[in-house]
N, CA, C and O atoms as a GROMACS GRO file, in nm:
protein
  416
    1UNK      N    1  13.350  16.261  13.822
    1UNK     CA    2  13.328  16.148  13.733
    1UNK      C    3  13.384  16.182  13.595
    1UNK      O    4  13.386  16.293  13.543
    2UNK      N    5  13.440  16.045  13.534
    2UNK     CA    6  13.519  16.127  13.418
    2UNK      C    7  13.421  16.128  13.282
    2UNK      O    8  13.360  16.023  13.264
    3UNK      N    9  13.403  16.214  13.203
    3UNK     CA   10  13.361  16.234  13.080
    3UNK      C   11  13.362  16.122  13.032
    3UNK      O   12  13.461  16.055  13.059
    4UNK      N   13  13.254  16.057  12.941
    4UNK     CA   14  13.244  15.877  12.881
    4UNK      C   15  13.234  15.973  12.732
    4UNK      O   16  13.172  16.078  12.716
    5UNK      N   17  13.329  15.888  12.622
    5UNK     CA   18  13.316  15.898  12.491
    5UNK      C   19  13.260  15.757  12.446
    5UNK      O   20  13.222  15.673  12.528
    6UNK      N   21  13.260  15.733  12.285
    6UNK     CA   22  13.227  15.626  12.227
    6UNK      C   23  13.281  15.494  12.246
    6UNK      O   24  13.392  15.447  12.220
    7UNK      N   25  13.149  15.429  12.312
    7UNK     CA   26  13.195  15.298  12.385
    7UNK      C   27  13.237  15.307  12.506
    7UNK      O   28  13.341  15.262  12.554
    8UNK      N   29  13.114  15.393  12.580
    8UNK     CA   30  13.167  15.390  12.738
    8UNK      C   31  13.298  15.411  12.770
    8UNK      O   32  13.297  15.408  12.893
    9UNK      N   33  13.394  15.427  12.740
    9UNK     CA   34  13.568  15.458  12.746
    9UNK      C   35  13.556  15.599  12.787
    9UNK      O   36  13.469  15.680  12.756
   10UNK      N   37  13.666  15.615  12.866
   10UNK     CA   38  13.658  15.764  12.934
   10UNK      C   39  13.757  15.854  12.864
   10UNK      O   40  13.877  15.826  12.855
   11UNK      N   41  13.696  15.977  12.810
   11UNK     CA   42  13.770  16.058  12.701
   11UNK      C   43  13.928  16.024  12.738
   11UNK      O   44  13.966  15.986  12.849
   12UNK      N   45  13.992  16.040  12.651
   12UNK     CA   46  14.109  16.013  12.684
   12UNK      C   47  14.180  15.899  12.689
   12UNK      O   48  14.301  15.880  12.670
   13UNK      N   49  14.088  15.820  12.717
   13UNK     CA   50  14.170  15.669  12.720
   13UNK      C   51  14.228  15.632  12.607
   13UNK      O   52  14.188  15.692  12.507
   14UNK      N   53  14.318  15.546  12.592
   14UNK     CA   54  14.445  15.509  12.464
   14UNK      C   55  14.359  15.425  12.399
   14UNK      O   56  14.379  15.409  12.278
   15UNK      N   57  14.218  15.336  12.480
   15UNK     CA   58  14.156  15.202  12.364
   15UNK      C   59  14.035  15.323  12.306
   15UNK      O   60  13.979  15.284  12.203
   16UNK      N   61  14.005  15.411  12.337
   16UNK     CA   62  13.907  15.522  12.328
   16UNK      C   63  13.986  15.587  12.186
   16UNK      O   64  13.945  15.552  12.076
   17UNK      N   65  14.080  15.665  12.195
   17UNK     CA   66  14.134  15.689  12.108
   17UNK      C   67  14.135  15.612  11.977
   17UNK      O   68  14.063  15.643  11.881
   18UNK      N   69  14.214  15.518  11.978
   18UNK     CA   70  14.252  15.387  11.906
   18UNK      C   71  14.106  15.340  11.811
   18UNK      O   72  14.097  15.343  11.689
   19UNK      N   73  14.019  15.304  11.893
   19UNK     CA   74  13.834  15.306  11.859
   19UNK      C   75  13.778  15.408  11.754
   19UNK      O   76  13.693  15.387  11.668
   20UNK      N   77  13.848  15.528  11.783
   20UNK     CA   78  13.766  15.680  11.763
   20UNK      C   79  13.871  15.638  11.591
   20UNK      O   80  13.832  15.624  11.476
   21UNK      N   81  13.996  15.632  11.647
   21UNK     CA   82  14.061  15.643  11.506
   21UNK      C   83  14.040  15.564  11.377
   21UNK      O   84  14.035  15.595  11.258
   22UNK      N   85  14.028  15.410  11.470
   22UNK     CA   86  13.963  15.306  11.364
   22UNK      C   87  13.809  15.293  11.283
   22UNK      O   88  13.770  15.237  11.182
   23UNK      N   89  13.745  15.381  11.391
   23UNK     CA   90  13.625  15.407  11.287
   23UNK      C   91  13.623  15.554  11.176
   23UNK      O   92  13.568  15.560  11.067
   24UNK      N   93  13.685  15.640  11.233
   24UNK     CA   94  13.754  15.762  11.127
   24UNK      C   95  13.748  15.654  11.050
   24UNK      O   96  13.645  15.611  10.998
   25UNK      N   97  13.883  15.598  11.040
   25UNK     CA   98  13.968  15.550  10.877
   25UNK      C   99  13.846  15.443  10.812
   25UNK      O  100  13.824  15.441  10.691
   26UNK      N  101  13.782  15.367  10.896
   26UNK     CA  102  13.689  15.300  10.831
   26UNK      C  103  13.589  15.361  10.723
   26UNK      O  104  13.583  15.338  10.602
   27UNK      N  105  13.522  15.437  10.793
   27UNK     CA  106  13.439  15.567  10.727
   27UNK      C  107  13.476  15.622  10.608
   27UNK      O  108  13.397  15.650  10.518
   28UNK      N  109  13.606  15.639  10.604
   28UNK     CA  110  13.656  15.706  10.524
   28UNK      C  111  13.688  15.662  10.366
   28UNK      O  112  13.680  15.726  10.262
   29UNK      N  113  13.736  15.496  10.402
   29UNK     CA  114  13.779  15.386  10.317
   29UNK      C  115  13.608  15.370  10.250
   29UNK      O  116  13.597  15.357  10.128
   30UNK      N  117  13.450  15.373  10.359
   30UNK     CA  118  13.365  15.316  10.323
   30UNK      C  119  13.299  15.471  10.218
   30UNK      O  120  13.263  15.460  10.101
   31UNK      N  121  13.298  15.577  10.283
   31UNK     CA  122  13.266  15.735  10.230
   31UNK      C  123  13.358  15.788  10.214
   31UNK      O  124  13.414  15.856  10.300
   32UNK      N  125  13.417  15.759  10.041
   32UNK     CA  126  13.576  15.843  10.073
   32UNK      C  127  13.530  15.989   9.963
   32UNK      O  128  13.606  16.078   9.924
   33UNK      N  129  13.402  15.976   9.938
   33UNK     CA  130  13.348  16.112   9.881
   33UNK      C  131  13.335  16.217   9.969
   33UNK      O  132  13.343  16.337   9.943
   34UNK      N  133  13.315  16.164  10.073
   34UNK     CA  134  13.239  16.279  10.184
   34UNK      C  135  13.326  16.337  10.271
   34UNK      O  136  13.375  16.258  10.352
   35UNK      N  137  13.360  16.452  10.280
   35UNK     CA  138  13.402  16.557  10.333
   35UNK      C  139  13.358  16.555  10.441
   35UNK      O  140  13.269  16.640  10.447
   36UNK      N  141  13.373  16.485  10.565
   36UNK     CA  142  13.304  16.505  10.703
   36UNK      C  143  13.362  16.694  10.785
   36UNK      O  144  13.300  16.733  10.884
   37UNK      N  145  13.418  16.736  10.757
   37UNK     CA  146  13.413  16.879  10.758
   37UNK      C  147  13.300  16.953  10.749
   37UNK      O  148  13.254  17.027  10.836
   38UNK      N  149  13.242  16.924  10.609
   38UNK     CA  150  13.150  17.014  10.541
   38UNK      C  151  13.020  16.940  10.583
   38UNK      O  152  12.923  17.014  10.598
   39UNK      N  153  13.003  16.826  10.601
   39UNK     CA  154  12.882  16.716  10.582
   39UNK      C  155  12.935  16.563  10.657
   39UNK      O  156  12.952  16.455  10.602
   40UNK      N  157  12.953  16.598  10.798
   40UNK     CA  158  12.949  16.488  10.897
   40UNK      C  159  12.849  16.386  10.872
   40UNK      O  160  12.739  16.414  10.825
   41UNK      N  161  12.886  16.266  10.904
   41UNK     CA  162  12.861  16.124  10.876
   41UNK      C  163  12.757  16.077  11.049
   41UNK      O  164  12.807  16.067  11.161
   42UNK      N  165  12.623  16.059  11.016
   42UNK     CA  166  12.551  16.030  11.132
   42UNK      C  167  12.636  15.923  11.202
   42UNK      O  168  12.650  15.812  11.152
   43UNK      N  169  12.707  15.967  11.350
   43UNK     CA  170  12.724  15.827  11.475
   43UNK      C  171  12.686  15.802  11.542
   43UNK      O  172  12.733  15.705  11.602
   44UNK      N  173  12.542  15.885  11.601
   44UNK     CA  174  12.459  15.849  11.719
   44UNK      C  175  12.329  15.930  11.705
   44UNK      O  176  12.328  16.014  11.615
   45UNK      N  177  12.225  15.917  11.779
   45UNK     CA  178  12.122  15.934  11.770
   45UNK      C  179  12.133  16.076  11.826
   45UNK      O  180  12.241  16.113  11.873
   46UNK      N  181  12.031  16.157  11.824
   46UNK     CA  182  12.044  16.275  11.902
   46UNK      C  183  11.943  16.330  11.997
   46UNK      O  184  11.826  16.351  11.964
   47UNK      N  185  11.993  16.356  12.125
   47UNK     CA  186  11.910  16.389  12.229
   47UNK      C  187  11.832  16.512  12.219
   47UNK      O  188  11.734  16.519  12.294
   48UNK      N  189  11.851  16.590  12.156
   48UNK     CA  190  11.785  16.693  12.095
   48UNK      C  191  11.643  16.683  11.986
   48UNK      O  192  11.538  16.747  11.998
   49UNK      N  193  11.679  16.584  11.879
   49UNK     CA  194  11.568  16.583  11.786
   49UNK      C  195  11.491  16.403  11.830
   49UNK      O  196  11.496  16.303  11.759
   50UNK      N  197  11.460  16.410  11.894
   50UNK     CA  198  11.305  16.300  11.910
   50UNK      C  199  11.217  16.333  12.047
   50UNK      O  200  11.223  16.413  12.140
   51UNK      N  201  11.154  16.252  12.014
   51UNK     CA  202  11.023  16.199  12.095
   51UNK      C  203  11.036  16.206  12.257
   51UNK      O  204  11.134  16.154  12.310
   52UNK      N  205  10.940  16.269  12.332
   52UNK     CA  206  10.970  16.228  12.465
   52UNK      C  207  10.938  16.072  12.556
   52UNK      O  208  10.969  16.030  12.668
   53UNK      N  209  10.873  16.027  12.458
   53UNK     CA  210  10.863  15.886  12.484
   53UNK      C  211  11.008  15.821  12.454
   53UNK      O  212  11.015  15.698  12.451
   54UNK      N  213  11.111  15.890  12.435
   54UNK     CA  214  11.230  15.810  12.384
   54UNK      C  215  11.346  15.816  12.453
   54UNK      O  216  11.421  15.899  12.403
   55UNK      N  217  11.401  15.753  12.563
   55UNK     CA  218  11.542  15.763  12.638
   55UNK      C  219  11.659  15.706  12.516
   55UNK      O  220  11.666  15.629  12.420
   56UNK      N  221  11.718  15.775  12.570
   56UNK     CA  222  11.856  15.748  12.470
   56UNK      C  223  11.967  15.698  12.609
   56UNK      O  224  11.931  15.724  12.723
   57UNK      N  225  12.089  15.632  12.586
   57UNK     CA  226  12.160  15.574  12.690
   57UNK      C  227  12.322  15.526  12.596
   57UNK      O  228  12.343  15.536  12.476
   58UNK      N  229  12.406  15.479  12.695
   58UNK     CA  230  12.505  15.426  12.580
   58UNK      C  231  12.592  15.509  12.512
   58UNK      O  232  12.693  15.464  12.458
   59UNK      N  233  12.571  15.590  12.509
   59UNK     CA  234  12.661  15.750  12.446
   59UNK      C  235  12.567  15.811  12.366
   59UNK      O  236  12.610  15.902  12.293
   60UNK      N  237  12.434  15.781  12.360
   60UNK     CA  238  12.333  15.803  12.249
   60UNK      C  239  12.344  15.707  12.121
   60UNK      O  240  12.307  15.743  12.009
   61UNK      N  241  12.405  15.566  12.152
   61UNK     CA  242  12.397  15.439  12.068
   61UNK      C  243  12.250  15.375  12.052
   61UNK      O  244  12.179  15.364  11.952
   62UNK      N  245  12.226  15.330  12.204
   62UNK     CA  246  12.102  15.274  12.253
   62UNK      C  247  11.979  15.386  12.275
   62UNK      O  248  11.982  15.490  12.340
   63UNK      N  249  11.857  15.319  12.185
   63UNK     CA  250  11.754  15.359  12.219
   63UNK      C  251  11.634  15.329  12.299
   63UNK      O  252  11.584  15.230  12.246
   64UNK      N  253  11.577  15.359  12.381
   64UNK     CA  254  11.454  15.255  12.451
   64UNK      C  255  11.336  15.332  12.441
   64UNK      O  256  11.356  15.444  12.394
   65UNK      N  257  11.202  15.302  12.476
   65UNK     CA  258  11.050  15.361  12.438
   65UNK      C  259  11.044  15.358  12.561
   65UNK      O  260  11.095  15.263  12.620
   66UNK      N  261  10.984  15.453  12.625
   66UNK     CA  262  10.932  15.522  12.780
   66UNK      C  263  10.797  15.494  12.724
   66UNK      O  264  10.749  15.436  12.821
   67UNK      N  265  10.696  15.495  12.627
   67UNK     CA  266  10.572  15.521  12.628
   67UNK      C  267  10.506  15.406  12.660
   67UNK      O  268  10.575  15.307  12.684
   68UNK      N  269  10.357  15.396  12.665
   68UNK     CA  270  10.269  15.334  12.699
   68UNK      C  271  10.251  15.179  12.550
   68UNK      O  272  10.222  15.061  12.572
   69UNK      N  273  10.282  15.243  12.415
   69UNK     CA  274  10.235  15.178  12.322
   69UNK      C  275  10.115  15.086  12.315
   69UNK      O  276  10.116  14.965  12.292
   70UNK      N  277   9.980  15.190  12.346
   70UNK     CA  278   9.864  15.124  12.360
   70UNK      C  279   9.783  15.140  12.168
   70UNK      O  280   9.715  15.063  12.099
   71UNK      N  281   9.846  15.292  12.144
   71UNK     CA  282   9.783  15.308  12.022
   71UNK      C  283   9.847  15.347  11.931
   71UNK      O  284   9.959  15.296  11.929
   72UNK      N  285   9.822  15.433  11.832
   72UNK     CA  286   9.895  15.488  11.716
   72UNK      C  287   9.934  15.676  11.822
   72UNK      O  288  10.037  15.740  11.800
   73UNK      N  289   9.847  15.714  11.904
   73UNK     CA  290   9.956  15.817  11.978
   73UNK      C  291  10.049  15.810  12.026
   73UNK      O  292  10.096  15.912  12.076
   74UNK      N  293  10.113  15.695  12.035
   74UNK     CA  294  10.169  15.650  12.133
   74UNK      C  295  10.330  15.649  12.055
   74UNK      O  296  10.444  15.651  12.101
   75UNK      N  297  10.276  15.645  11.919
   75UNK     CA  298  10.399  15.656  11.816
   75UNK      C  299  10.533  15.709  11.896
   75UNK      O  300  10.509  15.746  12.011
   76UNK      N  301  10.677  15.720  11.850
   76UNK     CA  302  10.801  15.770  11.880
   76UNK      C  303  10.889  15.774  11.803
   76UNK      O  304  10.923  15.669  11.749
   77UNK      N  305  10.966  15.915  11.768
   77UNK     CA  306  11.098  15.839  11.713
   77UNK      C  307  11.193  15.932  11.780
   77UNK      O  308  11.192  16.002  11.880
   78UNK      N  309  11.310  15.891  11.644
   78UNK     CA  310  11.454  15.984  11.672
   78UNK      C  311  11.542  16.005  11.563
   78UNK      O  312  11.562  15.911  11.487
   79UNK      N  313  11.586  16.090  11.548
   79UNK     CA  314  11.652  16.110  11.441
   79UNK      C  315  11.820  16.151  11.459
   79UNK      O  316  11.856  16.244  11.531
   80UNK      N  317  11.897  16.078  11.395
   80UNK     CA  318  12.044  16.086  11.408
   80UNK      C  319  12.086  16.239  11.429
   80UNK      O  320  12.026  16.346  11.417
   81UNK      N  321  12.249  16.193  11.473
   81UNK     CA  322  12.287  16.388  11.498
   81UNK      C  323  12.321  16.462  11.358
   81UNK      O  324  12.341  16.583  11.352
   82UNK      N  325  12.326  16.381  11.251
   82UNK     CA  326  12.321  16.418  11.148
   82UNK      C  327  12.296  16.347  11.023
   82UNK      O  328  12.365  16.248  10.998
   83UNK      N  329  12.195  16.389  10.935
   83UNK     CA  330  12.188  16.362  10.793
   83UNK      C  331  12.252  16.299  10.728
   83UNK      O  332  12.360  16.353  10.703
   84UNK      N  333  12.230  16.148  10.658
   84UNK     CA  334  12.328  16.110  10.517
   84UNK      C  335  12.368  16.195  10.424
   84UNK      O  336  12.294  16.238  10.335
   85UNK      N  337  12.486  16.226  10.439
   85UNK     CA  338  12.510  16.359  10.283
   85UNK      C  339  12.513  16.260  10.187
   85UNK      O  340  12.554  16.144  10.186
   86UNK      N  341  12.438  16.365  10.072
   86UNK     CA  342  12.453  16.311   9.961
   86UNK      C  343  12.528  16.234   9.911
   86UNK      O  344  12.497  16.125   9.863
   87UNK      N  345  12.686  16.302   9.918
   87UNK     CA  346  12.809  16.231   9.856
   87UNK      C  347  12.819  16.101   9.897
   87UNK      O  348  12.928  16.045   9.881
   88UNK      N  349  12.727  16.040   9.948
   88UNK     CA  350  12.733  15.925  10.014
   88UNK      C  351  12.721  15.816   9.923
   88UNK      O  352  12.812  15.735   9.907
   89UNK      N  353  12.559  15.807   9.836
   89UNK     CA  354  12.547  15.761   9.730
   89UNK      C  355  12.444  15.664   9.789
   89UNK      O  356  12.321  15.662   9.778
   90UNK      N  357  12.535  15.577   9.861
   90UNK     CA  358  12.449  15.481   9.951
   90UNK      C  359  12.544  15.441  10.070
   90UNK      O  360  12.666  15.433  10.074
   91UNK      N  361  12.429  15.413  10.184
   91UNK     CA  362  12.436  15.440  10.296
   91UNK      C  363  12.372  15.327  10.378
   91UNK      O  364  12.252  15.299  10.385
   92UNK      N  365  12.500  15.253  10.451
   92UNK     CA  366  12.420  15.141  10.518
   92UNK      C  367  12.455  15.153  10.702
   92UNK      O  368  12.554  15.176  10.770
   93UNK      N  369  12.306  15.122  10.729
   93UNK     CA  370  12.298  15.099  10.886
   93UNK      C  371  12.232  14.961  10.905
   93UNK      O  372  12.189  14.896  10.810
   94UNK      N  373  12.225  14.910  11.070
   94UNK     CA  374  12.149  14.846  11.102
   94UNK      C  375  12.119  14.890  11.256
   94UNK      O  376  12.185  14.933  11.350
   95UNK      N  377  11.972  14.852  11.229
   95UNK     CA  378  11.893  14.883  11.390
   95UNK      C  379  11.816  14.718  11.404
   95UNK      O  380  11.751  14.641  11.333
   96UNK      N  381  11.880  14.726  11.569
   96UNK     CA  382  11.830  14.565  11.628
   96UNK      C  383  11.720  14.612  11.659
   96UNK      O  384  11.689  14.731  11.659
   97UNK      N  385  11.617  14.472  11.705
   97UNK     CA  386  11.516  14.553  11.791
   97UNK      C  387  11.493  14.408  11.869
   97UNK      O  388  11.449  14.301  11.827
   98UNK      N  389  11.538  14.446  11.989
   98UNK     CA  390  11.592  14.341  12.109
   98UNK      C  391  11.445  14.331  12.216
   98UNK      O  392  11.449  14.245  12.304
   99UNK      N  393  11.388  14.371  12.213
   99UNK     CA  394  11.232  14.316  12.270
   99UNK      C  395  11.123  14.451  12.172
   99UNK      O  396  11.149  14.567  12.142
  100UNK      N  397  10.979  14.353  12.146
  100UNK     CA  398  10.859  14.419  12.101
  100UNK      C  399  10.776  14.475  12.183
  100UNK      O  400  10.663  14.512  12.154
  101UNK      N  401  10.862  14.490  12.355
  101UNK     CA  402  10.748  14.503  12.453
  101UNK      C  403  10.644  14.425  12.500
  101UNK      O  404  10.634  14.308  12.463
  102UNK      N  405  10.552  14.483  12.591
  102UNK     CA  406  10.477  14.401  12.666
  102UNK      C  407  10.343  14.382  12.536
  102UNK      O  408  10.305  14.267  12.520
  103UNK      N  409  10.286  14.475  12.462
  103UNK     CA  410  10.200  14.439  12.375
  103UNK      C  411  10.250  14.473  12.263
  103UNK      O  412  10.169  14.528  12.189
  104UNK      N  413  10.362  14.459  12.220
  104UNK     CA  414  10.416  14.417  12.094
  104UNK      C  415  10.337  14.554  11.981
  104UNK      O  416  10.359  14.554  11.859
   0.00000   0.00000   0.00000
């Protein structure tokens, strides 16, 4: 099975590439302080630092809750594969949130 990069595209592919490059230069135009060398720019969530209530899917884009969400234990998170660097200044994301679950 072949290796999936960003956006399901299989490493290597020419629209994979093309994708990978257009968000580089975007980044760059949007953080042209930041040295992604020294202080990489968060692109996906990381399977390493969260919650076990938390599947990750999508290349680590998509997040979903495995838990019960009956109480406040039930809490979850996740934290990107890397930190806003400073040089950033300001720093914009957005997170959907495409169902509240069965008890919200």
């Amino acid at each position: 099975m072949a290796e999936l990069g960003a956006g399901g595209l299989p490493v290597g592919d020419p629209a994979l590439n093309y994708q990978e490059h257009e968000l580089t230069e975007r980044l760059k135009r949007l953080y042209p302080a930041v040295n992604e060398e020294e202080s990489p720019l968060p692109r996906s969530w990381s399977p390493k630092d969260k919650y076990s209530y938390i599947g990750l899917s999508q290349n680590n884009l998509r997040v979903h809750y495995k838990g019960h969400g009956k109480n406040h234990k039930d809490a979850a998170s996740v934290r990107a594969t890397h930190p806003i660097p400073a040089a950033c200044g300001i720093y914009y994301f957005e997170v959907k949130i495409v169902s509240k679950g069965r008890d919200g």
